[in-house]
C-alpha positions as CSV (number, residue, x, y, z in Angstrom):
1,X,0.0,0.0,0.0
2,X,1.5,3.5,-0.7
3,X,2.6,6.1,1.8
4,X,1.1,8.9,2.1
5,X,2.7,12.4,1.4
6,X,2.1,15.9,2.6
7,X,4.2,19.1,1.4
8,X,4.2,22.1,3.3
9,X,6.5,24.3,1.2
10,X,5.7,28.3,0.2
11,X,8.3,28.7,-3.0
12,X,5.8,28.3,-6.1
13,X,8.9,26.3,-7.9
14,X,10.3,24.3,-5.2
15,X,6.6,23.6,-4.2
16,X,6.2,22.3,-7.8
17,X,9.4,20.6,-8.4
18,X,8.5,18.3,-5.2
19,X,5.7,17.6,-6.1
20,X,6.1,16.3,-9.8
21,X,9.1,14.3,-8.2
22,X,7.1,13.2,-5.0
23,X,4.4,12.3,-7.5
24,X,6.5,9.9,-9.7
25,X,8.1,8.2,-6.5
26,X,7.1,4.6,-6.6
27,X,5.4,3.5,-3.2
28,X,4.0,7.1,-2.5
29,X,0.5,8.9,-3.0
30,X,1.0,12.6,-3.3
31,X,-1.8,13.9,-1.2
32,X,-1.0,17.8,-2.3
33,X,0.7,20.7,-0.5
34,X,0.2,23.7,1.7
35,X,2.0,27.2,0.7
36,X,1.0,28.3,4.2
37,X,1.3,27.1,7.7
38,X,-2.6,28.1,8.8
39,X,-3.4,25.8,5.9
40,X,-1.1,22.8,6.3
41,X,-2.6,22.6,10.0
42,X,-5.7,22.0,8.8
43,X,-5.1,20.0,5.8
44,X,-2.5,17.9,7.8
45,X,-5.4,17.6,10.3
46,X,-7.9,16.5,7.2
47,X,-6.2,14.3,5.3
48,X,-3.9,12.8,8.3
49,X,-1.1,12.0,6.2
50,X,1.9,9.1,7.2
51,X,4.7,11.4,6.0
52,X,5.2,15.1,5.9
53,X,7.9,17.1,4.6
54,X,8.2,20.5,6.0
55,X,9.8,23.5,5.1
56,X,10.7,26.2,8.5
57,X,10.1,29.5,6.9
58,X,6.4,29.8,6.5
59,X,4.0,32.6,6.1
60,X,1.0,33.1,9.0
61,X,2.4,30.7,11.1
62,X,5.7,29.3,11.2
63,X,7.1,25.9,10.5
64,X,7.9,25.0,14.1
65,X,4.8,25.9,15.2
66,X,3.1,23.4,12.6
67,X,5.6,20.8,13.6
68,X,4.4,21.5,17.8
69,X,0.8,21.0,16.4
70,X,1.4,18.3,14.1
71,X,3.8,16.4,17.1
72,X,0.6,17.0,19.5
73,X,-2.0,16.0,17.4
74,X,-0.8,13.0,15.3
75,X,1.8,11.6,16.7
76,X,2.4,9.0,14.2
77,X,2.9,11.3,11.8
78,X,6.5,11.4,10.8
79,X,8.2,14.8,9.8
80,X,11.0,15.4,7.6
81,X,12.1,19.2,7.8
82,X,13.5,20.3,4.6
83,X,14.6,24.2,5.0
84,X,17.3,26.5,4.2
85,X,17.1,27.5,7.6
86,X,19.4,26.6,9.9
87,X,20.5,26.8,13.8
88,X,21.5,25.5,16.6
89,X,18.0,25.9,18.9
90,X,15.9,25.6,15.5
91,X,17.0,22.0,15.2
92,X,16.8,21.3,19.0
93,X,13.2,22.4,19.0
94,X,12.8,20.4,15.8
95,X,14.1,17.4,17.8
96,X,12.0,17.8,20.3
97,X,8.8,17.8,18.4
98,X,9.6,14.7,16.7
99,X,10.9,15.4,13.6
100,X,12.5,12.1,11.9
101,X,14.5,14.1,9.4
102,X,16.0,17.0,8.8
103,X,17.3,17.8,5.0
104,X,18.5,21.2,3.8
105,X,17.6,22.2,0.6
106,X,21.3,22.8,-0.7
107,X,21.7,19.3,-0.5
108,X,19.0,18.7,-3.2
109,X,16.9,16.2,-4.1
110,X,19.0,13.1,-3.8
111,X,18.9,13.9,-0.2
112,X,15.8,14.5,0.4
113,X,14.9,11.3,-1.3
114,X,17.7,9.4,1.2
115,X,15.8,10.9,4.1
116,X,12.2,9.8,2.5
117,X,13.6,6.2,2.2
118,X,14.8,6.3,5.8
119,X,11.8,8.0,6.9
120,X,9.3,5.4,5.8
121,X,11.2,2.8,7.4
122,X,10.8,4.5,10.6
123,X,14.3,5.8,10.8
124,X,15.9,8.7,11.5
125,X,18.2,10.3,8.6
126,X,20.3,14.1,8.9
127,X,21.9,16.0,6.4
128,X,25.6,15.7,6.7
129,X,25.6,19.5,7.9
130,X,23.0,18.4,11.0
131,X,24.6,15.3,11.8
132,X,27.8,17.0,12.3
133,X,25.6,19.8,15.1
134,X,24.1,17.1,16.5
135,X,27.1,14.9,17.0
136,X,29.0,18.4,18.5
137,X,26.2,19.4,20.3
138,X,25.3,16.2,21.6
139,X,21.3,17.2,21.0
């Protein structure tokens, strides 16, 4: 049975670009996207997705706010954050709202489709950039 997929992402092209390549992913139904986080709150709340890939920098309300809502409310939801956005308290709060994966966009697609993989397996996956903060930081 396929996985489902969410995309909360509010760049027009990267918003498109995921979703023609989350669309042609084998294993995966493309529920849709949100360009906002008011709307990916309720959407995510809707359609109850299995995987959601979240970008940080949102318009009306942010991406770690949708992440504390998503983390409270369906908790078997799995997150991977995919941002360009990056620091040290940012991913500790992302951490600690569950987040399975955390991707930034200058790594690209090839990445993000490592951290999907890993994801949907139930298992954790970092960009090499966060696993180095979280291995110095010990988060």
């Amino acid at each position: 049975m396929p996985e489902s997929i969410f995309l909360i992402e509010d760049e027009e092209l990267v918003c498109e670009l995921l979703g023609e390549f989350l669309s042609a992913e084998e294993g995966i139904e493309f529920l849709g996207e949100a360009r906002d986080g008011a709307t990916a709150i309720t959407k995510c709340r809707e359609l109850r997705p299995e995987l959601i890939i979240l970008d940080l920098r949102l318009p009306e309300v942010s991406g770690l706010d949708v992440l504390k809502v998503i983390h409270k409310e369906l908790p078997d939801t799995r997150v991977i954050i995919f941002t360009g956005s990056l620091s040290e308290e940012t991913l500790q709060t992302t951490l600690q709202n569950g987040a399975i994966a955390y991707v930034e966009k200058a790594y690209g697609l090839e990445e993000l489709q490592k951290a999907i993989q890993a994801a949907r397996k139930g298992e954790k996956y970092y960009s090499p950039s966060i696993a180095r903060l979280i291995e110095d930081y010990k988060f």
